[in-house]
Each structure stands twice: as C-alpha cells, then as structure tokens.
Short mmCIF file of the C-alpha atoms (twelve columns), coordinates in Angstrom:
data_MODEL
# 
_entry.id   MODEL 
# 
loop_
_atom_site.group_PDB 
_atom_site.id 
_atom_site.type_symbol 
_atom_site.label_atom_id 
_atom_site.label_alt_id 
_atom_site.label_comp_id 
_atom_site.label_asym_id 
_atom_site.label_seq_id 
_atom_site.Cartn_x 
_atom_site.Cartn_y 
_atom_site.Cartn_z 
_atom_site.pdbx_PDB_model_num 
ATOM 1   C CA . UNK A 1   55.800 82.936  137.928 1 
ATOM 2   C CA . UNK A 2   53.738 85.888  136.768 1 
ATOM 3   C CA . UNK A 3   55.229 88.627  135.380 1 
ATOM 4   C CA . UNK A 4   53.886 92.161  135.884 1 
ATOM 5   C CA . UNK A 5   55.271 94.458  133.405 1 
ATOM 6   C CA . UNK A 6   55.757 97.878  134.327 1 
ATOM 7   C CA . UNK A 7   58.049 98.945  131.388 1 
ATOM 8   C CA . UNK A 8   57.930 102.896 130.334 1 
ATOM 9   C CA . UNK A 9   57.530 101.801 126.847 1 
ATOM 10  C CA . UNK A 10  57.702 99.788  124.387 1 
ATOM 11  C CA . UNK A 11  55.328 98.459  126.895 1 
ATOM 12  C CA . UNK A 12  52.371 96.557  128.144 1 
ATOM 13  C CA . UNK A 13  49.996 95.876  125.748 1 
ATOM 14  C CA . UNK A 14  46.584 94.676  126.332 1 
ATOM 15  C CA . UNK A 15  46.136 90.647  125.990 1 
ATOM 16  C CA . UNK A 16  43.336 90.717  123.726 1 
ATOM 17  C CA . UNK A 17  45.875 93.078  121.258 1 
ATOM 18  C CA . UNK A 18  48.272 89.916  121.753 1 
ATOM 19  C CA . UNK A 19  45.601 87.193  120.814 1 
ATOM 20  C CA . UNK A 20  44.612 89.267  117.675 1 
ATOM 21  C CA . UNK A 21  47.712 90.118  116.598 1 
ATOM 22  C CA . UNK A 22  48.964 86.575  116.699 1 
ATOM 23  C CA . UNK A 23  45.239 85.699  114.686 1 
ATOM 24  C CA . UNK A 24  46.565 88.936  112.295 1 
ATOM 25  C CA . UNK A 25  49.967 87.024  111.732 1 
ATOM 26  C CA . UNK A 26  48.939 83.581  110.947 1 
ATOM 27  C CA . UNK A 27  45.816 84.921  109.099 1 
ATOM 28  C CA . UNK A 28  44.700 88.562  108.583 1 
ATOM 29  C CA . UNK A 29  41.228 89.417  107.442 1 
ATOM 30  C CA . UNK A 30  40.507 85.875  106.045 1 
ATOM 31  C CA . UNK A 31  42.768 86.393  103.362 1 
ATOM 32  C CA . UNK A 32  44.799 83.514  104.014 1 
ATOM 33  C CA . UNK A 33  47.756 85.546  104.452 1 
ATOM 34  C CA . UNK A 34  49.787 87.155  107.115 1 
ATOM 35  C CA . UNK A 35  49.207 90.649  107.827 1 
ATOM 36  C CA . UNK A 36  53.413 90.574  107.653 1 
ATOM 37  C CA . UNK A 37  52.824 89.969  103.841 1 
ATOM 38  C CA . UNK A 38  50.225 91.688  102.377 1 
ATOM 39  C CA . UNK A 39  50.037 94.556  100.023 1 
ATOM 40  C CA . UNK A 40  49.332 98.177  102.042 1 
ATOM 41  C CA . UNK A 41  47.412 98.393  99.283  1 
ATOM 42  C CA . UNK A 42  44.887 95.639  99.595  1 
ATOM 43  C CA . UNK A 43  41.561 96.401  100.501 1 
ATOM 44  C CA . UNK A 44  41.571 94.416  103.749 1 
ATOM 45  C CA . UNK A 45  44.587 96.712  104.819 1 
ATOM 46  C CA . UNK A 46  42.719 99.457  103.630 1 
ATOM 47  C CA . UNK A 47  39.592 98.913  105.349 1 
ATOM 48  C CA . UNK A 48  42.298 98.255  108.742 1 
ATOM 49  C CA . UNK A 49  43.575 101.792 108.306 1 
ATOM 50  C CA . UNK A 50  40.442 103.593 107.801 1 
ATOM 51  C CA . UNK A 51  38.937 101.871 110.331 1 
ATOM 52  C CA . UNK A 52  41.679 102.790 112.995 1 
ATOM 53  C CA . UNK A 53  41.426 106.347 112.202 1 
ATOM 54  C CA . UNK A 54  37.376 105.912 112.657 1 
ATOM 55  C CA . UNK A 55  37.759 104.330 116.228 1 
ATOM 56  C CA . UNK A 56  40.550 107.109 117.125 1 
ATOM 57  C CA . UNK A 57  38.242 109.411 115.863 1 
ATOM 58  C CA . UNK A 58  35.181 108.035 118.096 1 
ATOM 59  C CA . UNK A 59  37.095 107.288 121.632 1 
ATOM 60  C CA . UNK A 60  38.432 111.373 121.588 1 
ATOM 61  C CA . UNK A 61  35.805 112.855 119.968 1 
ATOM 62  C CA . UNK A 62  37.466 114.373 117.232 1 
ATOM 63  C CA . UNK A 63  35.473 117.372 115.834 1 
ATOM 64  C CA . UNK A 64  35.236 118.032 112.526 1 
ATOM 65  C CA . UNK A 65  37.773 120.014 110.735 1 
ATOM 66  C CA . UNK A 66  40.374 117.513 112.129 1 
ATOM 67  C CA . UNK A 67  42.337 114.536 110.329 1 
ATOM 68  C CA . UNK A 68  43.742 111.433 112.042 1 
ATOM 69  C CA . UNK A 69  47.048 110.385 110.088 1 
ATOM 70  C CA . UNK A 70  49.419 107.750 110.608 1 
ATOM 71  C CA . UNK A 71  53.129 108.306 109.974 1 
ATOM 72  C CA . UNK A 72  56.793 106.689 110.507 1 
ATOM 73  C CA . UNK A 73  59.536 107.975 112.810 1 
ATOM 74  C CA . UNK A 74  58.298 108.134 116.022 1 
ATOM 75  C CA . UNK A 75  57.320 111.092 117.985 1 
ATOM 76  C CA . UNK A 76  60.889 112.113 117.773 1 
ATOM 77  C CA . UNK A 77  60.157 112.648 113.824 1 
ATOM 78  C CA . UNK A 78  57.423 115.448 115.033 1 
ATOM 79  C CA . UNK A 79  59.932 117.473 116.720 1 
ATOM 80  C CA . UNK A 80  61.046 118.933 113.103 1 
ATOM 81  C CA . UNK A 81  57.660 117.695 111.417 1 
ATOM 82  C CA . UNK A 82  55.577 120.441 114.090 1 
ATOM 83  C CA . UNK A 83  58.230 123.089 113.558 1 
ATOM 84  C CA . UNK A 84  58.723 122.657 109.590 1 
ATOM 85  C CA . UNK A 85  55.183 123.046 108.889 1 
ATOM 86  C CA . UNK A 86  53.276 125.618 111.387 1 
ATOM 87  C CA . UNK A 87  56.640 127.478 112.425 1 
ATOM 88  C CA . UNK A 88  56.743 130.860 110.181 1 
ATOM 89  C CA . UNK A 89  59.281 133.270 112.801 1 
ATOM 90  C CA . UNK A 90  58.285 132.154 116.060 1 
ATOM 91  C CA . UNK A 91  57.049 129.535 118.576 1 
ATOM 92  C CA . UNK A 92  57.130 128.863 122.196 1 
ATOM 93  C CA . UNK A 93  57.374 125.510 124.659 1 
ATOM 94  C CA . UNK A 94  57.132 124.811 127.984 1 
ATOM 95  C CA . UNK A 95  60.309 122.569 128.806 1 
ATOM 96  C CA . UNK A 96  59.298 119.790 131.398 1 
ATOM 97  C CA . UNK A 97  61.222 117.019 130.901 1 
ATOM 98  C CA . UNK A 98  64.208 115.463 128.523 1 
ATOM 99  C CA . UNK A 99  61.356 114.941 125.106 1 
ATOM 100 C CA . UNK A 100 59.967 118.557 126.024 1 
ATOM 101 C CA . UNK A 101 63.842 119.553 125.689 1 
ATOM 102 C CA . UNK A 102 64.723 117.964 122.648 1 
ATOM 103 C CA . UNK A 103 61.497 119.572 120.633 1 
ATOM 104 C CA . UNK A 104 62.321 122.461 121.909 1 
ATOM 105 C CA . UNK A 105 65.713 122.012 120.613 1 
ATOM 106 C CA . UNK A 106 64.614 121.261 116.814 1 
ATOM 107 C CA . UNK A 107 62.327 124.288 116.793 1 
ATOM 108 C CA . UNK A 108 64.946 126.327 116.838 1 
ATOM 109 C CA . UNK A 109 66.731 124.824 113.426 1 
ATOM 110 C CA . UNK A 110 63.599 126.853 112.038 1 
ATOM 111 C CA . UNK A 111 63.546 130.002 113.285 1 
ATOM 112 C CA . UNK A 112 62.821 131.555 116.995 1 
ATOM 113 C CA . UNK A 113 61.914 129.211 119.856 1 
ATOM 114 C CA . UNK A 114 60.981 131.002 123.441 1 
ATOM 115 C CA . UNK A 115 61.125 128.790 126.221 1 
ATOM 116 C CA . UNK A 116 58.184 130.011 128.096 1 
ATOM 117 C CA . UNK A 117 58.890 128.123 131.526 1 
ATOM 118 C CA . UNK A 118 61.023 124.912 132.713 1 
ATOM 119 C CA . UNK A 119 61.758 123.057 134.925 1 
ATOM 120 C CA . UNK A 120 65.145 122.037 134.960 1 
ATOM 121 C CA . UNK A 121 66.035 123.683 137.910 1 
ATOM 122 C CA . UNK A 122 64.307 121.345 140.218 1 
ATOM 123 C CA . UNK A 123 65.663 117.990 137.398 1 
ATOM 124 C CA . UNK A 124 61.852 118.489 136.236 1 
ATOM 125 C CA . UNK A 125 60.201 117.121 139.075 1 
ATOM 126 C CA . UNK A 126 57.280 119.953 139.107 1 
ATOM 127 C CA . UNK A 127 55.241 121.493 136.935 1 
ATOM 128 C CA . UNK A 128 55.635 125.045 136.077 1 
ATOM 129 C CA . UNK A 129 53.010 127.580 136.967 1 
ATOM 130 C CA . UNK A 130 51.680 130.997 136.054 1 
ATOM 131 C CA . UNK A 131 53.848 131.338 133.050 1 
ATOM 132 C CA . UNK A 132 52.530 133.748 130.103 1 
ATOM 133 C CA . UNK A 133 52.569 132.585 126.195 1 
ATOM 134 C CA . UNK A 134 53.433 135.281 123.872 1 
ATOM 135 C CA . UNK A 135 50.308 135.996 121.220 1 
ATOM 136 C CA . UNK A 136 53.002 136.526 118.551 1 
ATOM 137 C CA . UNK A 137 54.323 133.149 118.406 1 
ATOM 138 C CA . UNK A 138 53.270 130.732 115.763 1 
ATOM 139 C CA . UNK A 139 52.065 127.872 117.994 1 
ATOM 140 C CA . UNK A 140 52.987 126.471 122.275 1 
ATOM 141 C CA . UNK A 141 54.212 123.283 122.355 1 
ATOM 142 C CA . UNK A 142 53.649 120.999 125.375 1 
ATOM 143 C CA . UNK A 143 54.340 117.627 126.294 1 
ATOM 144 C CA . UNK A 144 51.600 116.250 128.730 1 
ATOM 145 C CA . UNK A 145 53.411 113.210 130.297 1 
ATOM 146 C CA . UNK A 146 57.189 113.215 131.548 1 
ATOM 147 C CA . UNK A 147 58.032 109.975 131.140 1 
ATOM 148 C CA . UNK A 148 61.365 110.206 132.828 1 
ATOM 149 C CA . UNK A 149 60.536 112.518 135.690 1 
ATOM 150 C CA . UNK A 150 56.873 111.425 136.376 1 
ATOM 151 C CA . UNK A 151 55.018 114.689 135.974 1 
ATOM 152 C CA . UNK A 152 51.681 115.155 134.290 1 
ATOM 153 C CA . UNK A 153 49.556 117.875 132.734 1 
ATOM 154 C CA . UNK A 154 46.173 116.408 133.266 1 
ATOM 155 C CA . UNK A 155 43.997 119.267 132.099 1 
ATOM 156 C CA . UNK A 156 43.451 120.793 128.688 1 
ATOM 157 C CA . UNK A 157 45.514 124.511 128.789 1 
ATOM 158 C CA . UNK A 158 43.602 127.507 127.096 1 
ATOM 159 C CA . UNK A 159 46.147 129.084 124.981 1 
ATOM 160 C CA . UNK A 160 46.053 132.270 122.830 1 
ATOM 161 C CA . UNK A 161 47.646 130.860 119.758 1 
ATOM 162 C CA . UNK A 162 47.716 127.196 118.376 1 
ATOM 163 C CA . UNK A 163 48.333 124.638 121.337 1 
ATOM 164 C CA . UNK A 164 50.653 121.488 120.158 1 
ATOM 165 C CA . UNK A 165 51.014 118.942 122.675 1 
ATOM 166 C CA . UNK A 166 53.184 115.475 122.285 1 
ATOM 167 C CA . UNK A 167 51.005 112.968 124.009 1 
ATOM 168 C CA . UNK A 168 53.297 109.766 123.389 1 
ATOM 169 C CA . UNK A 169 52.602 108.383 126.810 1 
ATOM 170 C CA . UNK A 170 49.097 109.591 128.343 1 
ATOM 171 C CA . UNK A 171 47.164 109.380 125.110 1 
ATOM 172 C CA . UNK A 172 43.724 107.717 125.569 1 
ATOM 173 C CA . UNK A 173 44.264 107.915 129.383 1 
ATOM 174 C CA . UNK A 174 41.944 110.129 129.769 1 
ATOM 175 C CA . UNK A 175 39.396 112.271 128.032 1 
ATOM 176 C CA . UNK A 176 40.759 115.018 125.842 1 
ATOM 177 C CA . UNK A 177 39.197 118.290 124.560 1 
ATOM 178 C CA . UNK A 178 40.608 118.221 121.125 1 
ATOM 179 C CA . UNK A 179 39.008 121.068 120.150 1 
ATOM 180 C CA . UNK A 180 41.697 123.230 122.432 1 
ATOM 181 C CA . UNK A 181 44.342 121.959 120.405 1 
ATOM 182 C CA . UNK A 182 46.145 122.564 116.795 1 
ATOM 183 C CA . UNK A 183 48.410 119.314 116.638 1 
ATOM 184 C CA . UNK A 184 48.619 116.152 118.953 1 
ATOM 185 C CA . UNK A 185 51.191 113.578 118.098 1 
ATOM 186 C CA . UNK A 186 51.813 110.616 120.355 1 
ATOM 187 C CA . UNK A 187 54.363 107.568 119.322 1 
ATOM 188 C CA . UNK A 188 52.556 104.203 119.644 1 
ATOM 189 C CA . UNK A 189 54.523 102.420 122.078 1 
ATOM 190 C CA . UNK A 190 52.340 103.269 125.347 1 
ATOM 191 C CA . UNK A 191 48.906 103.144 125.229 1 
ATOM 192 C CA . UNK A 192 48.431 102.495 121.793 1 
ATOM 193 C CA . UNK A 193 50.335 99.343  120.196 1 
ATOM 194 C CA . UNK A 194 53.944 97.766  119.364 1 
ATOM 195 C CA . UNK A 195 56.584 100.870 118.304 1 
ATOM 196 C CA . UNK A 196 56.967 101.706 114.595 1 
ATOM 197 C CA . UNK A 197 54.050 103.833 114.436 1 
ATOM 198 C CA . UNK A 198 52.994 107.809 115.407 1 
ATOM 199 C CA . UNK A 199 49.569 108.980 115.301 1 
ATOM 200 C CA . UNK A 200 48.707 112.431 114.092 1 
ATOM 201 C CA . UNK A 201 45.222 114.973 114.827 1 
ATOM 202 C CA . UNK A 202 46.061 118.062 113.207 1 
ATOM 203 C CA . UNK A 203 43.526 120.876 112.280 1 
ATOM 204 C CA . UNK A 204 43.445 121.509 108.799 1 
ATOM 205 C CA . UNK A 205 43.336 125.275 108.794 1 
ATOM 206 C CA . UNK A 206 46.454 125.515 110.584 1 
ATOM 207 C CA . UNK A 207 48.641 124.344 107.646 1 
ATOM 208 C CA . UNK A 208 49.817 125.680 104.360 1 
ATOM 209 C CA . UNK A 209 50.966 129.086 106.348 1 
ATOM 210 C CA . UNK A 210 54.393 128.543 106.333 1 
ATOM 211 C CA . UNK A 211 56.859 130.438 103.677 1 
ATOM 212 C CA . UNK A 212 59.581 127.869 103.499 1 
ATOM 213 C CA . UNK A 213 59.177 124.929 101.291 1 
ATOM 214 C CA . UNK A 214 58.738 121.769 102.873 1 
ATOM 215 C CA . UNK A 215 59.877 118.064 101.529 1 
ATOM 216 C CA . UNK A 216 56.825 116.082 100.273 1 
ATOM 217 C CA . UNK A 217 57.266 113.439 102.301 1 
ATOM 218 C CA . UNK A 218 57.371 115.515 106.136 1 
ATOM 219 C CA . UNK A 219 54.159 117.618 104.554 1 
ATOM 220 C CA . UNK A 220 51.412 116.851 106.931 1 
ATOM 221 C CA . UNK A 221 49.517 117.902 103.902 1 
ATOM 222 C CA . UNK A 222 51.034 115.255 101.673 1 
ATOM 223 C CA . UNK A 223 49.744 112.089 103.878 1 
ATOM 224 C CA . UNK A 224 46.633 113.610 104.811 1 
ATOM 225 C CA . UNK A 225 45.794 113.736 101.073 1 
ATOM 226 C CA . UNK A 226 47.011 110.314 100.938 1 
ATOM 227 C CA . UNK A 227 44.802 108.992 103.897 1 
ATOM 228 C CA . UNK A 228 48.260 108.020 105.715 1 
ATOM 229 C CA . UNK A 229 49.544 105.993 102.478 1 
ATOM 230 C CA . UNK A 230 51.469 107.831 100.579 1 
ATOM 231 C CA . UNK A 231 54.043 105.328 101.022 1 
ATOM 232 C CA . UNK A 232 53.998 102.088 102.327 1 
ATOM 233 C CA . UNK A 233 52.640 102.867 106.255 1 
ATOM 234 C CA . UNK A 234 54.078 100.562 109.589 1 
ATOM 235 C CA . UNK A 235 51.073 97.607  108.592 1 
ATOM 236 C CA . UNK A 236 51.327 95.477  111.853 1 
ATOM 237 C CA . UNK A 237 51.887 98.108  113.423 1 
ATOM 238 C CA . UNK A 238 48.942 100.188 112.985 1 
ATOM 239 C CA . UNK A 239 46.939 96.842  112.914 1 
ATOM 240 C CA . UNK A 240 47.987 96.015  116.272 1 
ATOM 241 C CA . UNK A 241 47.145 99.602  117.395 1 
ATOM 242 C CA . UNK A 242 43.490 99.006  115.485 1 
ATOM 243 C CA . UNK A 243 43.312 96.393  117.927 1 
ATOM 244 C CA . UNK A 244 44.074 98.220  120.914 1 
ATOM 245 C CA . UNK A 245 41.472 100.734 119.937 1 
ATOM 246 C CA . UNK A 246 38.504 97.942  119.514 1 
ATOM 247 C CA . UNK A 247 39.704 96.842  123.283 1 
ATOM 248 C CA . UNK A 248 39.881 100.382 124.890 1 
ATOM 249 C CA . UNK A 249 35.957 100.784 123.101 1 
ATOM 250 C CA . UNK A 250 34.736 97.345  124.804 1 
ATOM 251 C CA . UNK A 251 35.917 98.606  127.920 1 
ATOM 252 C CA . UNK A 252 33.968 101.421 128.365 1 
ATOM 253 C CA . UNK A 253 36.556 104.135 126.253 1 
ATOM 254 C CA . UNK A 254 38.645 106.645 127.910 1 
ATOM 255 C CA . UNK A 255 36.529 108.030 130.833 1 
ATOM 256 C CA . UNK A 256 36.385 104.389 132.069 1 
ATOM 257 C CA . UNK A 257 40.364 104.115 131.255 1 
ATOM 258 C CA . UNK A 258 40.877 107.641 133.251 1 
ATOM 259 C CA . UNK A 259 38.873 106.354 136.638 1 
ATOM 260 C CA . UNK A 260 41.164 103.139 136.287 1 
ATOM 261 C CA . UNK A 261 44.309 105.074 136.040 1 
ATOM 262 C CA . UNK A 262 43.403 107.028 138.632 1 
ATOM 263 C CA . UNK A 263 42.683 103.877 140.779 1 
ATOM 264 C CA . UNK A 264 45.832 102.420 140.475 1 
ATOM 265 C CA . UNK A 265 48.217 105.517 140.586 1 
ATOM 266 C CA . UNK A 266 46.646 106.253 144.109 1 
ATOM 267 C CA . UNK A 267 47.361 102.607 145.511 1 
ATOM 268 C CA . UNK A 268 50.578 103.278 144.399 1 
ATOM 269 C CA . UNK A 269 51.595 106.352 145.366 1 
ATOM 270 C CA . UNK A 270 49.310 105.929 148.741 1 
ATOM 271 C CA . UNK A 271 51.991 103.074 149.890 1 
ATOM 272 C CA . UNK A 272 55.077 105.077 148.915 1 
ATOM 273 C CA . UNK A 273 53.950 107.776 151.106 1 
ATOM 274 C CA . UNK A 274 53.270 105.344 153.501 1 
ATOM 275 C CA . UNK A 275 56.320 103.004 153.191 1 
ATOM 276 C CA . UNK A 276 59.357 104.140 155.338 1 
ATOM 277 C CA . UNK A 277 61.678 103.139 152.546 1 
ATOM 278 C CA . UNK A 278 60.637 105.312 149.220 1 
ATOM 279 C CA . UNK A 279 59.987 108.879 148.763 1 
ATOM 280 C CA . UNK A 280 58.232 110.026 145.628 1 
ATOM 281 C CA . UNK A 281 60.342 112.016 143.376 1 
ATOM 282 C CA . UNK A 282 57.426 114.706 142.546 1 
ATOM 283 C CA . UNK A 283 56.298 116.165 145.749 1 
ATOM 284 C CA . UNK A 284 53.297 118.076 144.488 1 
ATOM 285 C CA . UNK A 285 50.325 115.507 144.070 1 
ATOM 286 C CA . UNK A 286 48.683 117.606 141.511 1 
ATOM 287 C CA . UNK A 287 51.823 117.426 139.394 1 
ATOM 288 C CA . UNK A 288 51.920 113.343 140.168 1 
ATOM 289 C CA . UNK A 289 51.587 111.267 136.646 1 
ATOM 290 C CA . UNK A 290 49.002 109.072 136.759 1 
ATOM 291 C CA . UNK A 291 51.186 107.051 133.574 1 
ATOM 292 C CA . UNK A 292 54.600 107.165 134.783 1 
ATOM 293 C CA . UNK A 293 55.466 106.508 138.853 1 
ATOM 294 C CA . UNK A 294 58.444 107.787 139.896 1 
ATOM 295 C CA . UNK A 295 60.240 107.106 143.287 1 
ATOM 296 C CA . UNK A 296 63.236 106.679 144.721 1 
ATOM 297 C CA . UNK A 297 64.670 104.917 148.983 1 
ATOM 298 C CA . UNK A 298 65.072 107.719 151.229 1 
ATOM 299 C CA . UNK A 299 68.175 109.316 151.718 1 
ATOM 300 C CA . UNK A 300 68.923 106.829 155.153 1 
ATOM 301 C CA . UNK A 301 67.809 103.853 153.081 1 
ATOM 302 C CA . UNK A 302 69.410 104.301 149.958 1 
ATOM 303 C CA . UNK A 303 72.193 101.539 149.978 1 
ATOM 304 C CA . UNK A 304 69.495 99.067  149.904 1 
ATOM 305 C CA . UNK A 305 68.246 100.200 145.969 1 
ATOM 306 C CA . UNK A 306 69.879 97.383  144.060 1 
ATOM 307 C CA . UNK A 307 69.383 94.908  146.683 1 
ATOM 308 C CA . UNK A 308 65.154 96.021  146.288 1 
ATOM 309 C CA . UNK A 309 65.418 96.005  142.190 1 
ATOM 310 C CA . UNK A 310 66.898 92.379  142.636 1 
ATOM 311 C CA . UNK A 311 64.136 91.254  145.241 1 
ATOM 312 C CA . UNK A 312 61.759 92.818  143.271 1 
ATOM 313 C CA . UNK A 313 62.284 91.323  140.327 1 
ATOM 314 C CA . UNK A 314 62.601 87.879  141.501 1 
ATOM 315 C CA . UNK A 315 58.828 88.452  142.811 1 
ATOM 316 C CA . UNK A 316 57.877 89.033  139.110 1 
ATOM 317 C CA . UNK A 317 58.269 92.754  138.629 1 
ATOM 318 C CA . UNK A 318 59.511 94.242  135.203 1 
ATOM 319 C CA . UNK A 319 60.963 97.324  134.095 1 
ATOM 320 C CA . UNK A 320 60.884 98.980  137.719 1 
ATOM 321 C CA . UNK A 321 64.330 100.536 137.706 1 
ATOM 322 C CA . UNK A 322 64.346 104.434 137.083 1 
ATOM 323 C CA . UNK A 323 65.875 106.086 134.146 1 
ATOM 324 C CA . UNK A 324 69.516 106.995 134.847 1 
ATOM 325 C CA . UNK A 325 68.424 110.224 134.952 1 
ATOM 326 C CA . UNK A 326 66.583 109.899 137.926 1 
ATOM 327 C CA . UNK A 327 67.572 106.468 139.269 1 
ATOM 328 C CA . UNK A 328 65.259 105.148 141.691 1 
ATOM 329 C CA . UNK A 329 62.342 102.910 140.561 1 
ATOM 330 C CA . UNK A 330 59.370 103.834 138.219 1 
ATOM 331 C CA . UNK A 331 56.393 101.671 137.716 1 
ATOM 332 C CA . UNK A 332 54.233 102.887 134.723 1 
ATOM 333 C CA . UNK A 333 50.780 102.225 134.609 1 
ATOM 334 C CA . UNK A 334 49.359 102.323 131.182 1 
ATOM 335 C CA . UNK A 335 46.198 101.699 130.027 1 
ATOM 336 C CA . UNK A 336 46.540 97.793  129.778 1 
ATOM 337 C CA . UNK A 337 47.967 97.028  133.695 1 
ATOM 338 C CA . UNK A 338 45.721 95.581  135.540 1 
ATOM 339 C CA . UNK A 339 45.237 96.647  138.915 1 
ATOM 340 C CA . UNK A 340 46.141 93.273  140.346 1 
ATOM 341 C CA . UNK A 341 49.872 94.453  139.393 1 
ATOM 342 C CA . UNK A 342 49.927 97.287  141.033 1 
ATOM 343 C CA . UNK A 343 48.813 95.580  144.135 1 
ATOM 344 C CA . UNK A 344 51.328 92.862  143.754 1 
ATOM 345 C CA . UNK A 345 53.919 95.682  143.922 1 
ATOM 346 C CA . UNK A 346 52.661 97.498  146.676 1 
ATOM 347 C CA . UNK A 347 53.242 93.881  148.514 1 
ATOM 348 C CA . UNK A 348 56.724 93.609  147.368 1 
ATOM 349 C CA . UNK A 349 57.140 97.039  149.009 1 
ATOM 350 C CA . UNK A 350 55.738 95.638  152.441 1 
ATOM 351 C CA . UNK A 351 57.668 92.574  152.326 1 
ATOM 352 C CA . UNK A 352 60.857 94.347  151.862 1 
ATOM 353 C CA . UNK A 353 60.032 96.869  154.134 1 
ATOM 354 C CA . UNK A 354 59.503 94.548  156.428 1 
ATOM 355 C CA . UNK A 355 62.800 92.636  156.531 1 
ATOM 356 C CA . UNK A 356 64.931 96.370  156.957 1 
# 
C-alpha cells in the first residue's frame, strides 16, 4: 500500500533528495567514500557547503549585504542566538503560536521583551491584526507558520525597526522579500532536508551592536567568518538539504512551489468545508496555512475521531492526528507532497463520510 506522508516534520522529503542521499552514502562526490565519513574539511564537502549557500542564495534572491550560514541546534537554538546578539534593552514579538511563545520567552533572559499582540486567547487560531511595533525596540520577531495551530503570515510585514522572522516550516514555499528582513532562521526538517541542521540569512550591518559579550561559538559573527565551519557542521545533513535545493531549482523554484501549495491547500480545505464531518480549526481563510492543515469532527460528530485516525490510516495516511494541543487531524503539505496525496485524503474523507 502507498503511504502518503503528511507528518508536521521531520517530514516528507522529496524522492529525488532520497535517491541522492542514498548515492551520497554509499559514495559522495566520487571520492569513494561515504559522505557519513569524510573530513568537513575536504574539498568535496567544501565545495557541498558553498554550493548550498549559492543555491539558497539564488531560489530567494538574497541581496547583497546578506550571508547564508549553517548552524547546529535547531531553530530552538535561535531563540537565545536572535536575542544574544541584536538584543541591546529591548525587542518586541508577535506571539502566534507555542514556537512564537517560547522565543518570546528567551528574549526576555536578555533584557525587555514586549509582546506586541497574541493570540492565545482564541488557542492561536487567528492572526492578530492592527497591532503597532514600538520604534524603540531593538528588532520584531515573527514566526510565519504555526505549525501547531495552522495559521500563516503569507506576506512580507513592513516594520520600523529590524524584522526577525523564524521560518522553520514555510521556508521556500513561497517567494520572500528578503530585503524586508534583518534575520530569518528556519530548522531543516520541513521544506528543506533531514533534522540536524538550521539555516541562517542575517544582514551584516545589524550585528556587532550589542554591549554584552557573547560566547564565540553562538556569535553569528564567528561562523559567518568561518563560512559555517568553524566547527565540524551537520555534513549529511546539509548535503541532503543541498539536494533539496537542486530539486526545488529543477522544478521551477519557489513561485512554482507557492502556486502548488496553493493548489493543494485549497482541495483540502475546499472538502473540509464541504464535508459534514470536519470543521477547520482557523475560521478566517486569509489566516489558513497553506503548510500546516488543521481540522478537527464537528462538535455532533466528534466520538467518531479515533475511529477516522484508524480508518484513515489503514488507507495509507501518515502523521494526520493533531497535536495534543489542538487534537483533531492536521495534514501538512510541504513542498515535496504531491498533489495526488492530498486527493487521496480528500477520498478518505468521502468514504468515511459516507458510511456515518
């Protein structure tokens, strides 16, 4: 049976990413060895690395005055990194989901964090609106994609002072004005390849402000200087994401990848307004992720949730159950899903709907 894997991440990965990464393991670069094995240092690996920053530089346009890094420690490791090195007395975030909350939470180790809207009042299923950043804080921090909750900022915000934004899970969905931003940071494990790596765009000018001192090794300055090896980086990891990036370019980049997304999410959410069963959990389309689909059976329908995850999942479908916070169901729909998967859900939905 086919499996369609709709896991939030670590998640689906594209199948030419698989192929190549197995080629990587048994033999990487024609060395003769297995890109498990050899030296960070070689200059195959080196070539790997500098040619992943290229293509991420090339599918998002990256202007100049910008570097591309590579670090350890997952997007949860840029929570202190952002703070630690552009946070002098003050920054602000917009709190829209559970990662939103916990960056918000390490800013204020460092000094004073304003939380400039949230959601939380509604369990984050909206997007806040006509909310004002303060011009004296040191940088806004947003997180594009809620994961969890299955809200999305899909536009690139204007703001007065140095935008950060944590796109772990929308990155290279769509096209992105990176000019409008200070810092991205997005963990590898969505759109991007296997977990173990974060990718970094930072603006140089907006470092080397800060008055505290900061340990060498979470200076964005130190691995920019380094070119991302200033100690031994995640190898397969960002070779696996190199590969990823060659695939997203032979398919047309990230304005192709955006006009798929948007394909699939509205098949998707189309049948859950349709189906008498599910209610989305985000009411506002606009708001609507395209990455993460959240939904959950209406109220009159709800005792038949486990009995749909288990009928669902012996028609092939992976990774549909909701996060506890939510509960429900949520189908994400990265980059690599074909649309054929989304479609096979959408039947599932029928054919359950159809036996209630």
């Amino acid at each position: 049976m086919k499996k369609h894997n709709f896991y939030a991440g670590p998640s689906i990965l594209p199948q030419f990413t698989i192929e190549k990464s197995i080629e990587g393991i048994r033999n990487f670069a024609g060395t003769g060895l297995s890109v498990l094995e050899i030296s960070h240092r070689s200059k195959e690996f080196v070539a790997c690395m500098n040619d992943t920053i290229a293509l991420v530089k090339e599918l998002l346009d990256v202007p100049r005055g910008y570097h591309v890094i590579f670090l350890g420690g997952g997007a949860s490791l840029q929570f202190c990194m952002v703070p630690m090195n552009l946070m002098n007395h003050k920054s602000a975030y917009l709190v829209t989901g559970e990662w939103a909350s916990k960056a918000f939470k390490e800013a204020k180790i460092f000094g004073e964090a304003i939380e400039v809207a949230s959601s939380k009042d509604k369990n984050f299923s909206y997007l806040p609106k006509n909310y004002v950043i303060p011009s004296d804080a040191d940088y806004f921090h947003i997180t594009t994609n809620n994961t969890i909750y299955g809200t999305e900022i899909k536009e690139d915000p204007i703001s007065p002072i140095p935008l950060v934004a944590d796109m772990s899970s929308d990155i290279f969905s769509r096209p992105v004005d990176v000019s409008k931003y200070a810092l991205i940071y997005a963990g590898a494990q969505k759109n991007l390849g296997p977990a173990g790596v974060t990718m970094v765009i930072i603006r140089e000018d907006v470092l080397g402000k800060v008055e505290r001192t900061i340990p060498t090794m979470l200076d964005y300055r130190t691995h920019i200087k380094a070119e991302s090896m200033f100690n031994t980086p995640p190898v397969f990891a960002v070779f696996a994401s190199q590969q990823t990036l060659l695939w997203l370019k032979e398919m047309g980049g990230v304005k192709v990848m955006q006009e798929r997304n948007r394909q699939k999410a509205q098949i998707l959410y189309e049948e859950i307004e349709r189906n008498k069963l599910f209610v989305p959990t985000v009411t506002d389309p606009a708001d609507r992720s395209l990455m993460n689909v959240c939904f959950v059976m209406a109220p009159e329908y709800k005792e038949f949730e486990a009995e749909f995850l288990d009928f669902a999942k012996s028609k092939g479908m992976v990774g549909i159950q909701g996060h506890r916070s939510v509960g429900g169901f949520r189908a994400s729909l990265y980059n690599a899903l074909p649309e054929e998967s989304v479609k096979a859900l959408v039947q599932v939905m029928k054919e359950f709907e159809a036996k209630k």
